[in-house]
N, C-alpha and C positions, 0 to 999 in steps of 0.2 A: 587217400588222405587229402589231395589238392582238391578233388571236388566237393568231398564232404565241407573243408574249409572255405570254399567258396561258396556254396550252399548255405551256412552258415552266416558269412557276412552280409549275403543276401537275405537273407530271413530277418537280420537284425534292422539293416537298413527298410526294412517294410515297416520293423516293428518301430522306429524311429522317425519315420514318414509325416507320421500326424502330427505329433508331436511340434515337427521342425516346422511343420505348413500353418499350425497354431501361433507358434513364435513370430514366424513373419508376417502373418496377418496383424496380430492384436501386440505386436512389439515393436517389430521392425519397421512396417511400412507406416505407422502413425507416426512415428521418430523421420524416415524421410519427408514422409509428406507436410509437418510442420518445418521442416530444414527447408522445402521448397517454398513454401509459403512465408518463412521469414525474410527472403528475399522479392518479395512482390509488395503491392500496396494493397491486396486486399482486406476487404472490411467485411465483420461479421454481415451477414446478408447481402451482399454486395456479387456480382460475376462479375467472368472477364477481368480475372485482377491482372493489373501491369505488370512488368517484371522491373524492378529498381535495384538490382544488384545488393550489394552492401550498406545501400542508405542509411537502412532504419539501422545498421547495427554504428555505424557513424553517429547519426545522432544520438545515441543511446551514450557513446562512450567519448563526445565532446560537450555534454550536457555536466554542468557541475552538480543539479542535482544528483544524475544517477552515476558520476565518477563518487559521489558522499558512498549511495546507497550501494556501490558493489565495496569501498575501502572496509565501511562498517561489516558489514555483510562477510568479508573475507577474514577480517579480524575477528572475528566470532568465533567459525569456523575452524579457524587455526589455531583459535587459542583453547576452545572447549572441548574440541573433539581428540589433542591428545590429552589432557590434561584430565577428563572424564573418563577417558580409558585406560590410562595410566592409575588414576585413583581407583578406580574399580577394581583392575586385577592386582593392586596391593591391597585391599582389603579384601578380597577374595582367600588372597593368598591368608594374611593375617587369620580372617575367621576359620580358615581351612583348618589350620592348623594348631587351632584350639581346641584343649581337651573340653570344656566347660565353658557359658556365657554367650557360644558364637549365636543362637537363634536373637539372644537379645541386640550383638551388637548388628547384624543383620536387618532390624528393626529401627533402631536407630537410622541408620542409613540407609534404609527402603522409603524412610517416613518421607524425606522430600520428593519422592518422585509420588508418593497416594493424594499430596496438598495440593489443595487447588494455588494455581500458581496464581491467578490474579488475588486471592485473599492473603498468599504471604508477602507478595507484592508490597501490599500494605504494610509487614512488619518488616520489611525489610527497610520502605522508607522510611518507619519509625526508628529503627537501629541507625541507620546512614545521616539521619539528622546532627544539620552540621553542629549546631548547641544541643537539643537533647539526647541525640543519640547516645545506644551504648559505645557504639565503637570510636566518635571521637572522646566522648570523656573517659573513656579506658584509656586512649593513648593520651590523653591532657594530662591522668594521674601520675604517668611515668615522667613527667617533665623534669619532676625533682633530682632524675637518676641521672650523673654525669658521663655515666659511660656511654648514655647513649644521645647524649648531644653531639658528640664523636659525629652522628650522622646526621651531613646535613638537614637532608628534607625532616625529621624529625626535628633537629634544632629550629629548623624555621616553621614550622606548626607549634610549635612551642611559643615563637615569641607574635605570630603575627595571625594563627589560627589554621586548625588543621583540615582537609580538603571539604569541597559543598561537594561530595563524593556523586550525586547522581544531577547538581547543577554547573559543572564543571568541566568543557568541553574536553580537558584532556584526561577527566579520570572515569565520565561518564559510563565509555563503549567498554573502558576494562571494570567497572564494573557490574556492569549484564552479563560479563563473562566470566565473573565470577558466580554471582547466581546461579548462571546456567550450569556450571559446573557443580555446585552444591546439590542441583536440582538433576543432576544427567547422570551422575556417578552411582549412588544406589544400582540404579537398572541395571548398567552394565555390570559393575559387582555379583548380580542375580546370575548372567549370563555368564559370567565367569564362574561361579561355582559349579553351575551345572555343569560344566568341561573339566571342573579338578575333579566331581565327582564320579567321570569317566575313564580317569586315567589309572589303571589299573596296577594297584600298591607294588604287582610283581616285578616291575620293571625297575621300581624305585630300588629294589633288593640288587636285583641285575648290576647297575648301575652301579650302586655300591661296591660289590664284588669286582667291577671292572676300575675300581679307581675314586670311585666320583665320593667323596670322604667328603664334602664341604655342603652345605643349603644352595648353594650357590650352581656348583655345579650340578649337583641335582634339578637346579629347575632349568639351566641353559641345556643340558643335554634327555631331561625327558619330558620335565611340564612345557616348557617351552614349545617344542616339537608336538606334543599331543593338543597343545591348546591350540594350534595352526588354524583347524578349522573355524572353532568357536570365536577367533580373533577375527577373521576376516570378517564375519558376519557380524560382529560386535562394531569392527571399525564403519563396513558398510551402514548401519543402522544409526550412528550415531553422527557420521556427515550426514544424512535425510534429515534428520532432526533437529542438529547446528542452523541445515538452510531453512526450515522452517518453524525457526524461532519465529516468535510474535507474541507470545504470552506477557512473555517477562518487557518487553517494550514498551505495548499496551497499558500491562500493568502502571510502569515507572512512567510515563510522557506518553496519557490519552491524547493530548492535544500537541505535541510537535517532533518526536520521533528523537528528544536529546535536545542539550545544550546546542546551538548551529551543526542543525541534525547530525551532530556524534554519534546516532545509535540508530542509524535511517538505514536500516533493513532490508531487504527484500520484500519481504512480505509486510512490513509496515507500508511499504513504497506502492505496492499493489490497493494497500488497503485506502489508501491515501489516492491511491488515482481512480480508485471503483467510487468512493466514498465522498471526497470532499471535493474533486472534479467531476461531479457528476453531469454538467449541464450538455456533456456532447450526446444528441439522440436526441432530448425536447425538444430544439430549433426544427428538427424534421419534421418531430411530432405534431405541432404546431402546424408548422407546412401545410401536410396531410390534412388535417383536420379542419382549416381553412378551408382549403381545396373542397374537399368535401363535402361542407355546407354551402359552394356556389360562388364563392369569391375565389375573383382572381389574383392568384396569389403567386408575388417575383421572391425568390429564396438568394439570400446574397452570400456569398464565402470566399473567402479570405485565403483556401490552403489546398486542396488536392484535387485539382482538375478535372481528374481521371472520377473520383467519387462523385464528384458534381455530375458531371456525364451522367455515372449510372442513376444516381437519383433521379434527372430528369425521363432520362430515358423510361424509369420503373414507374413516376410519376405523374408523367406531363407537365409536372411545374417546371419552368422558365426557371432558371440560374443565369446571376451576374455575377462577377467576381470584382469586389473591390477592397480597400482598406478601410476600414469604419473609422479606423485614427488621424485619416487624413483629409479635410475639410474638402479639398478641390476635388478627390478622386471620388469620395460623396458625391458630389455635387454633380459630376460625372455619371455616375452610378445610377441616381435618380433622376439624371436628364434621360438614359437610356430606360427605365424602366418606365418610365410616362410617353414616352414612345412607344414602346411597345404592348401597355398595356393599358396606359391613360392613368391621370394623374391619381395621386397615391392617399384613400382614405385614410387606411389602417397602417399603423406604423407598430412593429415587434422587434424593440432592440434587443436581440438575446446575443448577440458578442460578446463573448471572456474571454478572459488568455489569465493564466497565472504565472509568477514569477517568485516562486516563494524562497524565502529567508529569514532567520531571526533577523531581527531590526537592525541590528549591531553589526551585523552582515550586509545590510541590505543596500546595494549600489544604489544612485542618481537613475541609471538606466531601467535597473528590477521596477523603481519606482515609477520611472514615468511612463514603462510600454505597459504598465498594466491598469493605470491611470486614465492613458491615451486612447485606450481601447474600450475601457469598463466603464470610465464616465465619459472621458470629453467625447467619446462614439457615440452618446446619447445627446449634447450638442448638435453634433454636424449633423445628423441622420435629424431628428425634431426638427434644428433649426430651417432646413432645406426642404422640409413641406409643411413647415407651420405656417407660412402665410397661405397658399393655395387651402387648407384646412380652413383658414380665417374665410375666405374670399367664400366659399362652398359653406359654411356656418356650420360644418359638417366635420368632426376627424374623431378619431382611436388611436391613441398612442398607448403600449403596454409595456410596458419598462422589466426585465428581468433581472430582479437584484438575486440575491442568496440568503439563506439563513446566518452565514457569518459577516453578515451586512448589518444583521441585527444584533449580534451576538458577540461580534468578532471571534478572530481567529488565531492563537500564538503561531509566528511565523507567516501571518499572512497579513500584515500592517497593511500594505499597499493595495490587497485584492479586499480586505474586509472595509479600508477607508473610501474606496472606488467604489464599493457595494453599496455600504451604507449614502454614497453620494447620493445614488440613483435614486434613494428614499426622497432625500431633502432636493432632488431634482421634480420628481417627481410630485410632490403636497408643492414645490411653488408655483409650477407650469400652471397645473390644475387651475389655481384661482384663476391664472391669465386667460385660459382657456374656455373659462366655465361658459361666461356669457354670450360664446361666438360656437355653440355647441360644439364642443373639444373635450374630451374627459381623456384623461392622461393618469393612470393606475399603477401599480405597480406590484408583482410577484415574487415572494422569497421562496422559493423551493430549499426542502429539506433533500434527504438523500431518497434517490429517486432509481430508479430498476431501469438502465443504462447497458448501454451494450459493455461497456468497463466494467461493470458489478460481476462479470459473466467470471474475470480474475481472479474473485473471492471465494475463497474454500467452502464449503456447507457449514464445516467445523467452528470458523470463525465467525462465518455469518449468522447463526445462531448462538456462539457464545457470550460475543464482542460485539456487534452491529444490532440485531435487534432488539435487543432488550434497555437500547436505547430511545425506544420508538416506543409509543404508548399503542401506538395500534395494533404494534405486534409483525408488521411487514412496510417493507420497503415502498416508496409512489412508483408509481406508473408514469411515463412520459407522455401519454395520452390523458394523465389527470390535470397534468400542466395546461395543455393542449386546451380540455373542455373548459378550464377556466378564461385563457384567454379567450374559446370563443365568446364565452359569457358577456365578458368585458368589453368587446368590441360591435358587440351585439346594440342594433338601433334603441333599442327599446331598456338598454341600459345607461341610458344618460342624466340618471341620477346619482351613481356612483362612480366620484370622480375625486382624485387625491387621496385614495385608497390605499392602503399595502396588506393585501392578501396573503398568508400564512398556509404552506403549503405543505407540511411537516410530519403531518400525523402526530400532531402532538409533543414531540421531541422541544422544541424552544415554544412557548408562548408568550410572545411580542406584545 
């Protein structure tokens, strides 16, 4: 018997062999190897990444944006995913256990999970509308009823007006989670039935016969217990879905993720760093594409050593590392790269930094480091070869504004008033320039195919992102790239005080 037994466990373990060698290929070691890689600095395309400990996840959780974007995010979470599972298996239960009507109420509560949720999106913020809506003048009608001025927050909607439900930072996040709950419960109620439907009547009899006389007891000592499995999988399935909310967001705040982002998501906060900070990857682009038509071209940065290195190393362009917000360190900056490479025709301010907040939020400091860097960086850097330009009768200055420079941008006053500078920096230079052959242009890229974009689901990039582009797909950082060669190009010195439109169609300026 002991060998047969061992024989056995051995045959099983063969037969579970591949199985378990699958698991750690395609489960396991992508889960360590991004674990090891969140502790280093590497960069998409990038070798040799540093090892930096805990950095990035330090910065991640002393940043106020993304302390908003995990509070939002977690409040979601906690409040949709019992509260959609709890709704479901009492209506589960409810239609179970009707003789007659269950397919229709079934229907009824399936229908929000078949709607397109960005189209009810729409009626939802027709209902929430804080004067037309149904649901404030539903509750305005009961003003008359004294029982329930009893409560306050009612009594004070009564005399002073009842909540801007999705303009209103603190009723905003709860509710999207309400929504979401209206919208998540259906499904799970589907998977709930299917597990009542498994529970086999005989035990329900058993039970009886041993005592269990009450609905109550009945479902704590047999539905409960039989529904074990379908519970798990029900709970698992609907945290995945909690974390990648983004519909109902999208839907309610295209343009700023909540009242002083109250509803700033996860996946809004992705969409948002693929999407609207798009410009990290053109500056290389640019590089490259200089480099490659024969000019010598100095690449300036501001922030990871270690990536500077490899880009040079990958490229042969020359990196200096300066502050573009600070005049002298400029001046510095451009004293070394005319040393080393001789004094500077072409000038490509592409520096941003963002600092976003609603306005109402937005500090002295949000304001001036994005300022300091987005415009007065086109000062110092211009200012500090515009005479040598003069002296030579010779320059190219290419100015990198944005599309929310044009457009602006909710929650991005100081990055869209900085952007927009660069315009009216740009058309005055120009005249001063003209006569001393100087053309000084300027570029608004739309959303542009960035190594960030890589963050974005296919799901939502196709749902949500493209079909706000006329052309159909996202720029290219090499389409950036060809234009500034365009521009900087001899034989373009009739086009000067320009702002180039780089969008595919999305704003026309």
């Amino acid at each position: 018997m002991a060998s047969t037994s061992s024989a056995a466990r051995h045959a099983g373990r063969i037969f579970v062999a591949p199985a378990l060698a699958l698991m750690v290929v395609i489960l396991l070691l992508p889960i360590v190897g991004v674990a090891l890689l969140s502790l280093t600095d590497y960069g998409l395309g990038g070798d040799g990444p540093r090892w930096v400990g805990i950095d990035n996840f330090v910065k991640i959780f002393t940043q106020t944006r993304y302390m908003s974007m995990f509070g939002a995010t977690l409040t979601y979470v906690l409040t949709v995913t019992p509260l959609s599972i709890g709704l479901g298996l009492g209506a589960a239960l409810l239609i179970h256990s009707l003789r007659w009507g269950g397919a229709f109420y079934k229907t009824v509560f399936f229908l929000p999970v078949m709607a397109t949720l960005m189209a009810m999106s729409v009626v939802w913020s027709f209902a929430l509308h804080p004067t037309l809506g149904i649901v404030n003048s539903t509750l305005a009608s009961f003003c008359g009823a004294d029982w329930l001025h009893a409560w306050p927050w009612f009594d004070r909607g009564c005399r002073s007006g009842f909540p801007l439900w999705l303009g209103d930072r603190s009723y905003a996040i709860w509710t999207v989670c309400f929504v979401g709950v209206w919208q998540g419960f259906g499904f799970n109620m589907v998977l709930f039935l299917a597990g009542l439907t498994s529970v086999p009547p005989e035990l329900y009899q058993a039970a009886e016969m041993d005592g269990a006389r009450t609905a109550w007891d009945r479902f704590r000592l047999v539905t409960w217990p039989m529904l074990a499995p379908t519970t798990v999988f029900v709970v698992t399935i609907t945290v995945i879905r909690s974390f990648q909310v983004f519909d109902i967001v999208e839907g309610f705040y295209d343009q700023g993720a909540g009242p002083s982002r109250s509803a700033y998501v996860i996946l809004f906060a992705m969409f948002e760093k693929g999407i609207r900070e798009n410009l990290i990857g053109i500056g290389a682009a640019i590089a490259r594409a200089l480099s490659a038509a024969g000019y010598k071209v100095a690449a300036n940065y501001c922030g990871n050593e270690a990536v500077a290195e490899r880009f040079t190393a990958d490229t042969g362009i020359a990196t200096f590392r300066w502050d573009v917000s600070d005049y002298d360190s400029c001046g510095r900056g451009v004293a070394a790269v005319t040393e080393a490479l001789g004094p500077p025709d072409i000038l490509v301010n592409n520096a941003g930094i963002t600092r976003d907040a609603m306005f109402h939020k937005m500090t002295p400091q949000q304001w001036n480091e994005v300022v300091a860097t987005n415009l007065t960086g086109l000062f110092n850097m211009s200012r500090l070869v515009w005479e040598g330009m003069r002296e030579r009768a010779f320059g190219r200055i290419v100015n990198i504004s944005s599309i929310n420079g044009q457009k602006g941008q909710m929650g991005q006053v100081n990055y869209s008033a900085a952007k927009a500078g660069d315009i009216g920096f740009t058309k005055a230079l120009a005249q001063e320039g003209a006569r001393k052959g100087i053309t000084v242009n300027a570029i608004c890229p739309g959303y542009i195919d960035t190594d960030m974009m890589a963050t974005i689901s296919d799901d939502v990039m196709q749902k949500h992102i493209l079909p706000q582009i006329p052309v159909g797909r996202l720029g290219q950082a090499d389409e950036i790239a060809r234009t500034v060669l365009f521009l900087v190009d001899e034989e373009a010195g009739f086009v000067t005080g320009s702002t180039v439109t780089v969008n595919g169609g999305q704003y026309l300026a």
